[in-house]
N, C-alpha and C positions, 0 to 999 in steps of 0.2 A: 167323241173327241172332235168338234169342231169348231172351236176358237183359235184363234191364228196363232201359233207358237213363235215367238220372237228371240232370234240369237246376234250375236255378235262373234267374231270369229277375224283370227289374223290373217292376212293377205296368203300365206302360206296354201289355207285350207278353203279358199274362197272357190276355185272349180269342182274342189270333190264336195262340196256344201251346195251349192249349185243345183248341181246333177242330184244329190240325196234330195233336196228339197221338191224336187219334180217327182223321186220315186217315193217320196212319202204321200204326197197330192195323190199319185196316180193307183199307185197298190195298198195303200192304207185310208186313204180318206183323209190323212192329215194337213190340214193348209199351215207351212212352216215358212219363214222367211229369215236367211242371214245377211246380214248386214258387216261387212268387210273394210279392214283398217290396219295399218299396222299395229303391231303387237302392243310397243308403248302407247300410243294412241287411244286403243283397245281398255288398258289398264286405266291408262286415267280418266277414260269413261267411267268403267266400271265405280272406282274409288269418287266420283263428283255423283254419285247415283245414277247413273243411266237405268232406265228399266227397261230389263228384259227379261226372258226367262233363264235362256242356256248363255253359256259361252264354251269356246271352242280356241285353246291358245292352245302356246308351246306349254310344257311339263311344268318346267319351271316357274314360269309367269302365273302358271293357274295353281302352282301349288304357294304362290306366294297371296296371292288374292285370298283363297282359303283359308291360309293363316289368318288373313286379317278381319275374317267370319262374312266376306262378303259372296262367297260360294256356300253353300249349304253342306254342313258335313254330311259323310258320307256318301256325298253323290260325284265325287271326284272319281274317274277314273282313264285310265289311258285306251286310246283308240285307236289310232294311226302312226307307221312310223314312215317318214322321210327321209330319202336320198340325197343330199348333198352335190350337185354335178356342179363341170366347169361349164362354160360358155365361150365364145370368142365370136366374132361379128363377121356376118355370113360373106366369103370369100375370102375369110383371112387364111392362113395356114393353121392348118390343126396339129398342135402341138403332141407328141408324144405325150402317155400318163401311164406306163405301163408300170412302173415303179415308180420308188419315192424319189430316186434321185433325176427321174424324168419330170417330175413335179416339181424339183427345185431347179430344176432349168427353165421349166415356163415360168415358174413365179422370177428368178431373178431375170428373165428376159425381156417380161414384160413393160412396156409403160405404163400401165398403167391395169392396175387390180380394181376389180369393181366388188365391193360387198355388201351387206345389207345391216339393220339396225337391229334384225331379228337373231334368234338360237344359231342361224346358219353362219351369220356375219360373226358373231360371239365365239365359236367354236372355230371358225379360220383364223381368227387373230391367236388365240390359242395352241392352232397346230403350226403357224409362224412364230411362234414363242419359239415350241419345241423344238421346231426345225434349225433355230438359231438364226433368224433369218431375221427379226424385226427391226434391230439396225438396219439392217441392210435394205429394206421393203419400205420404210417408212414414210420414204418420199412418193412409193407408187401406188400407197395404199388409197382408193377413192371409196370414201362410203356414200350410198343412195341414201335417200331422205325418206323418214320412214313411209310404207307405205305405197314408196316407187320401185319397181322391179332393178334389182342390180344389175338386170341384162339391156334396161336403155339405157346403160353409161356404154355398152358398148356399141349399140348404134348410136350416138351423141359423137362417137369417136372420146371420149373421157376414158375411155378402159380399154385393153387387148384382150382380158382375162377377166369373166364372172364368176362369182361362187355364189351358190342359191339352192333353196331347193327345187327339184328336179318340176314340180307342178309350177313355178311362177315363173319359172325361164323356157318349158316346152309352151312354143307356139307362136315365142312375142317375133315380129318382121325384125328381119335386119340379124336374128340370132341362130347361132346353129349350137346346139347342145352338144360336146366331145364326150361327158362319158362323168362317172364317177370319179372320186379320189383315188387314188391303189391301195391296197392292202391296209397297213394299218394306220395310212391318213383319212382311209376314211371316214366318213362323218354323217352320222344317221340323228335328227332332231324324233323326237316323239313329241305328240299331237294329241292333248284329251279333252276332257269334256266335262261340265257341271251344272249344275242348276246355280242359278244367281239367287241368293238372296231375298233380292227386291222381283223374282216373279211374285206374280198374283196369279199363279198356276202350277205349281210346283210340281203337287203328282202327275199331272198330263204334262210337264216338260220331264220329268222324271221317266217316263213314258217314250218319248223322242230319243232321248238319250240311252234307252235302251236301241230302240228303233237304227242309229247310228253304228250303236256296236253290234247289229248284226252280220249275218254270213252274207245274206243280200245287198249291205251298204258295203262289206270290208271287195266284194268285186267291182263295185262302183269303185271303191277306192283306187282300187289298184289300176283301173283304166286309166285313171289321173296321175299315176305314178305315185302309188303309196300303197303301201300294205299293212294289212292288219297286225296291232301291237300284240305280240307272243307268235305270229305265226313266221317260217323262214323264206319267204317270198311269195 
């Protein structure tokens, strides 16, 4: 197995793909490269033909691709699941989140919400539905362009308050990550994986993608802030 395996993969999973990519080079022999986008971006690659072997999106997105036979059946499945955190801009005050109704006082307090285009940003508009809050938020809500982290709306000064997952907002300057949702706001994305279609490699990307969902990738994972899909942290 040594032709170059080629993926595409959403901004989300861009550091634990990273990092797997070097330990498949280094303990397997495999030369593997992702190539990183947002989610939507991603899809409408896919859908104009891009080739490549794998892809690596949210659940949803890949299970929609699938449908449309541009994944290869039965090579779908889930790998990684994602944390949900707030964000605020380093030296601001860290807001309470111990409960749900300390999380409806940062969001109605804030000026300004930063969210994203991807499952994270999808699912906060959603638990601002339930909250009954969307009236109320509408004017605060700022969304990032796909592909840009929702945590430089808060150093730009555009946002008090990020929501993202926990891998695209540890690390960025200017952000300090407060912590998860509470209880039952919070918000877990799942992350999996397929062969594309248009590889001209299938079984040896078929191969990788086993490679990913292993025991050796799922603690790379969780370096990145993610863990493996079925297991409780």
């Amino acid at each position: 197995m040594n032709q170059m395996i080629f993926g595409l993969s959403s901004m989300a999973t861009r550091p634990v793909l990273a990092d797997l990519a070097a330990h498949l080079g280094h303990a397997h022999g495999v030369p593997a490269r992702f190539e990183s986008a947002g989610g939507v971006e991603v899809a409408r690659r896919v859908r104009e033909g891009a080739e490549a072997d794998l892809l690596v999106l949210a659940e949803g997105a890949l299970a929609e691709l699938a449908a449309e036979g541009l994944v290869l059946a039965g090579t779908v499945r889930p790998l990684w699941v994602s944390q949900v955190v707030v964000a605020v801009p380093d030296g601001a005050q860290v807001p309470a989140l111990a409960t749900e109704s300390d999380l409806r006082t940062a969001l109605l307090s804030a000026s300004g919400i930063g969210y994203s285009t991807g499952p994270s940003g999808t699912a906060l508009l959603a638990l601002i539905g339930r909250l009954g809050l969307a009236g109320a938020l509408a004017g605060q809500l700022v969304q990032a362009p796909p592909g840009v982290p929702a945590g430089s709306l808060l150093a730009s000064g555009r946002a008090e308050l990020a929501f993202q997952q926990r891998s695209e907002l540890t690390g960025l300057p200017g952000v300090v990550v407060v912590g998860p949702l509470p209880g039952d706001a919070a918000i877990d994305s799942v992350f999996g994986g397929g062969v594309l279609a248009s590889s001209a490699r299938p079984d040896r990307a078929r191969e990788v993608l086993d490679l990913l969902g292993s025991d050796a990738a799922s603690g790379i994972a969780r370096a990145r802030g993610m863990r493996a899909f079925g297991s409780r942290g």
